[in-house]
LUMMARDO-725987 format. One line per field, with one value per residue: residue number from 0; x negated, y negated, z of N, C-alpha, C, O in turn. Coordinates in pm, whole numbers, plus 50000, padded with zeros to 5 digits. Layout:
<pts>
num = c(NUM,...)
n.xx = c(X,...)
n.yy = c(Y,...)
n.zz = c(Z,...)
ca.xx = c(X,...)
ca.yy = c(Y,...)
ca.zz = c(Z,...)
c.xx = c(X,...)
c.yy = c(Y,...)
c.zz = c(Z,...)
o.xx = c(X,...)
o.yy = c(Y,...)
o.zz = c(Z,...)
</pts>
This chain:
<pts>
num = c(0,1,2,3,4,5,6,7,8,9,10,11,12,13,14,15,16,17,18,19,20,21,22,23,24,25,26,27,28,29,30,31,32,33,34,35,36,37,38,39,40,41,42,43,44,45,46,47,48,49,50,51,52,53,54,55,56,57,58,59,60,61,62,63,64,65,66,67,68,69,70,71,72,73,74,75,76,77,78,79,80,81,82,83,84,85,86,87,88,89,90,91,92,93,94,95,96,97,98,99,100,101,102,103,104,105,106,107)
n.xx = c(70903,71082,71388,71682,71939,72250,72283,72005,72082,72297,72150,71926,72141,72179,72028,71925,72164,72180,71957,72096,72294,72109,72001,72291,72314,72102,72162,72264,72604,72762,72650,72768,72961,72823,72764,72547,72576,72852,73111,73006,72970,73017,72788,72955,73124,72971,72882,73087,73162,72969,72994,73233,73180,73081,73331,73447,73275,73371,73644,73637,73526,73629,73887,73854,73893,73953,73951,73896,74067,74316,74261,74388,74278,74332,74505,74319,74115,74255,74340,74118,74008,74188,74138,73882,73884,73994,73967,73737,73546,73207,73137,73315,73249,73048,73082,73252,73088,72926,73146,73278,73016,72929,73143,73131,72885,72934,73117,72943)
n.yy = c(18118,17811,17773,17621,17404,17357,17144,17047,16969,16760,16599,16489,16430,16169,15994,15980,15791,15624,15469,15395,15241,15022,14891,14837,14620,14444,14287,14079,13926,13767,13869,14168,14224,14232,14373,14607,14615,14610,14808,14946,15033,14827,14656,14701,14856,15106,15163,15179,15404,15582,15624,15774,16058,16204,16317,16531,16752,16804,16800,17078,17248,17193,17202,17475,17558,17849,17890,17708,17707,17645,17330,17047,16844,16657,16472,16434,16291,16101,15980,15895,15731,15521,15439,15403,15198,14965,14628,14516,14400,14285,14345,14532,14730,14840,14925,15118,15274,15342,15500,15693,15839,15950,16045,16333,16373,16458,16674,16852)
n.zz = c(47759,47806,47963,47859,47926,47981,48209,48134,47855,47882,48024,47795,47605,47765,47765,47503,47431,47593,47512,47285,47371,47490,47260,47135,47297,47264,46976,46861,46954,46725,46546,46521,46288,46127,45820,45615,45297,45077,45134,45307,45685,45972,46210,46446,46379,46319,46545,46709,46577,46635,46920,46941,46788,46982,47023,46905,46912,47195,47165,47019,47199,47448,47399,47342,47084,46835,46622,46325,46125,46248,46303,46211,46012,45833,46028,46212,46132,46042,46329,46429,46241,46278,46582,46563,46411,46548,46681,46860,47128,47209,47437,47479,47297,47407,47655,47601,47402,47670,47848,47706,47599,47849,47909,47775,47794,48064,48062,47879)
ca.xx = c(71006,71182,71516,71691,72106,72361,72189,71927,72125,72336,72055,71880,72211,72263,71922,71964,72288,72115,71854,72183,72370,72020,71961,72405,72326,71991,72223,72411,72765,72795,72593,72876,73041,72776,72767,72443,72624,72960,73197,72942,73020,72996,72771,73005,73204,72909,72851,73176,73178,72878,73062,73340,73092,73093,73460,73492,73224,73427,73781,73616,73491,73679,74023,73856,73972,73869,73968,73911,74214,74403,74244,74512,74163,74381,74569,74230,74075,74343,74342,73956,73991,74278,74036,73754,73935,74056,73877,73652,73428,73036,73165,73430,73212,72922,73172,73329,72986,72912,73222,73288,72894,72958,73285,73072,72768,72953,73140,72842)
ca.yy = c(18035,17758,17765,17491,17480,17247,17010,16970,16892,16668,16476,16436,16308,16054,15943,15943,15744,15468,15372,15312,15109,14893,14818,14756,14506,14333,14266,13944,13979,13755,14033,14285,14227,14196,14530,14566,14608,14633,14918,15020,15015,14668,14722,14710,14960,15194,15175,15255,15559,15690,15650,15855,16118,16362,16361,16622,16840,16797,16871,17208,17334,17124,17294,17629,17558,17940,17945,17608,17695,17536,17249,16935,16750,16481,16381,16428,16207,15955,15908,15885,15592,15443,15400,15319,15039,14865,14519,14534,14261,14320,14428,14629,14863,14884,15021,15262,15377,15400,15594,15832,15944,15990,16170,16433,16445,16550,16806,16931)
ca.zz = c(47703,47896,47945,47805,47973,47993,48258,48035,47745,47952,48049,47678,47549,47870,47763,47366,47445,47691,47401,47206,47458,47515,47097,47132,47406,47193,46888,46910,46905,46625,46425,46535,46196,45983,45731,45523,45205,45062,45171,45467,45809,45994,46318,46551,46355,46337,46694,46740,46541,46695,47015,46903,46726,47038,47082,46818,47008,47295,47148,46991,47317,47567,47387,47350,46925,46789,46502,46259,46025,46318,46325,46159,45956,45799,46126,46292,46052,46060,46443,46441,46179,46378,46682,46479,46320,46677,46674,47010,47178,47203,47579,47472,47247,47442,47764,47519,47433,47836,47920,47592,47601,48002,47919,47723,47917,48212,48037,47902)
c.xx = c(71079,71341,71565,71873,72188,72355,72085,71957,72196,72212,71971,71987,72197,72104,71866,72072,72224,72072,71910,72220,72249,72020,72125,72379,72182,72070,72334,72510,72791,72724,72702,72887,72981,72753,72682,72475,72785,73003,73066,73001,72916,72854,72809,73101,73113,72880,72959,73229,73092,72947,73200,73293,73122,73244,73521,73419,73347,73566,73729,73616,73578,73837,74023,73918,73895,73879,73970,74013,74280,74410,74285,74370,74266,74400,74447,74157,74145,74320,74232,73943,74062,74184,73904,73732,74010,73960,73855,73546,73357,73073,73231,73353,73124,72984,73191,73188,72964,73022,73242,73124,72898,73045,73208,72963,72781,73057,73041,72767)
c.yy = c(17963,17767,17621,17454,17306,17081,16939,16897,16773,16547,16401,16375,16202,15956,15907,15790,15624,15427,15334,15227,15012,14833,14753,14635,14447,14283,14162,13974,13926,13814,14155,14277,14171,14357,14479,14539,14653,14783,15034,14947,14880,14750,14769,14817,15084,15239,15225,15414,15627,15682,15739,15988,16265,16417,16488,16761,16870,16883,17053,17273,17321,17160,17399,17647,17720,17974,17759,17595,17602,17425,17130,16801,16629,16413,16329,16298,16043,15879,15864,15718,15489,15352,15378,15178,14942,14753,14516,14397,14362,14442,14556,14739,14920,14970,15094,15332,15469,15547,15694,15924,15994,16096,16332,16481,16534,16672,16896,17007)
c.zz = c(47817,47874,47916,47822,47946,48079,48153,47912,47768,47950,47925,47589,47623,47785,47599,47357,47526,47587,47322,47238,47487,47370,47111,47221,47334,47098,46958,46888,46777,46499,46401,46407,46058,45929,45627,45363,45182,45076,45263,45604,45857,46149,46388,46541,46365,46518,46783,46724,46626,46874,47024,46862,46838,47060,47078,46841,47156,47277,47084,47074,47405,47519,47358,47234,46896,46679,46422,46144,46092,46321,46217,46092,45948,45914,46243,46255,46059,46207,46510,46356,46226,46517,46652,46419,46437,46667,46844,47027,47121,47351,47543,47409,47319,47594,47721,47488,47545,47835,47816,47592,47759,47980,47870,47768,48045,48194,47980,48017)
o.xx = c(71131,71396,71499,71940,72165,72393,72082,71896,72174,72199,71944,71956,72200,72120,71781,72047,72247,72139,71858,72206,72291,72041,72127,72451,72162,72061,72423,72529,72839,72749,72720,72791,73022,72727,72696,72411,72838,72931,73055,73059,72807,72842,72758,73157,73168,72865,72947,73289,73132,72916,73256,73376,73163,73272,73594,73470,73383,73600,73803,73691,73621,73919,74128,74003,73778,73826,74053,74037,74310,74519,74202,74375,74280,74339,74455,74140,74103,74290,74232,73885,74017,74176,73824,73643,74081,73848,73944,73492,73381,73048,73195,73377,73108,72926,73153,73167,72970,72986,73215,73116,72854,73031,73235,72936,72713,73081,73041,72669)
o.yy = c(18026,17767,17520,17481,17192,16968,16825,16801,16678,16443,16281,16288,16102,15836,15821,15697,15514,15336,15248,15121,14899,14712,14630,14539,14353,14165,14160,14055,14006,13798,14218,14343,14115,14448,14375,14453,14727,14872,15156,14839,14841,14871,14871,14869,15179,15348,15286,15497,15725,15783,15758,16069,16377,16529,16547,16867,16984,16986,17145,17371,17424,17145,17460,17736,17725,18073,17685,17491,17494,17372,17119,16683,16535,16307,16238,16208,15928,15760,15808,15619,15375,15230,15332,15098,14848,14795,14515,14324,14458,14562,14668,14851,15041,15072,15194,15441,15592,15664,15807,16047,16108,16211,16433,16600,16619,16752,17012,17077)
o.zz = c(47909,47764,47945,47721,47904,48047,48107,47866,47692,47886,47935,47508,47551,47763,47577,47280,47476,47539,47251,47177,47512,47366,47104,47192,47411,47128,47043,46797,46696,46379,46297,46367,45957,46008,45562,45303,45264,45030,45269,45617,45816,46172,46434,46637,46419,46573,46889,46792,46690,46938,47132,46902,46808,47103,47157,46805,47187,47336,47118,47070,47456,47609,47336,47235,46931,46629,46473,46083,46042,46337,46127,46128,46026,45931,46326,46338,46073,46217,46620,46400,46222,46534,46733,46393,46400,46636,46930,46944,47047,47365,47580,47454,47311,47633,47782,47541,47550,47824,47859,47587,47771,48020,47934,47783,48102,48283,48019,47991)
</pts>
């Protein structure tokens, strides 16, 4: 059995996470804000979420949460849709990809 640790997982997100940021950077910007159908996410909003996606890995581990009673869903929820709902360039999301999947890779 190989071992399979924290480098390694590190490195198969950094590398999940690139093949996103290259398809965000093929997509014209003026696509950003196209959404396939009504009350779905636009691209640029999906792309955003999934850049937000590990945060919530992060705050579990990365505040040592042990118990999920504690954990404030609505306000969590709210401040997730708050920063989901910021209007961003093409640049602007595809950095926030960069540095939020970075932020988590290297705490992994």
């Amino acid at each position: 059995m190989s071992y399979y640790g924290g480098k390694e997982i590190a490195e198969a997100f950094r590398g999940v996470r690139k093949h996103t940021v290259t398809i965000a950077e093929e997509v014209p910007e003026d696509k950003y804000g196209y959404a396939a159908a009504p009350d779905t996410m636009s691209v640029g909003t999906l792309l955003t979420h999934i850049a937000l996606s590990p945060g919530f890995a992060l705050m579990i581990h990365g505040d040592k949460i042990a118990d999920m009673k504690t954990v404030n869903f609505a306000e969590l929820m709210q401040r997730i849709g708050v920063e989901q709902a910021k209007p961003r360039t093409k640049a602007e999301i595809i950095a926030f990809l960069k540095s939020e999947g970075e932020k988590f890779a290297s705490f992994v």
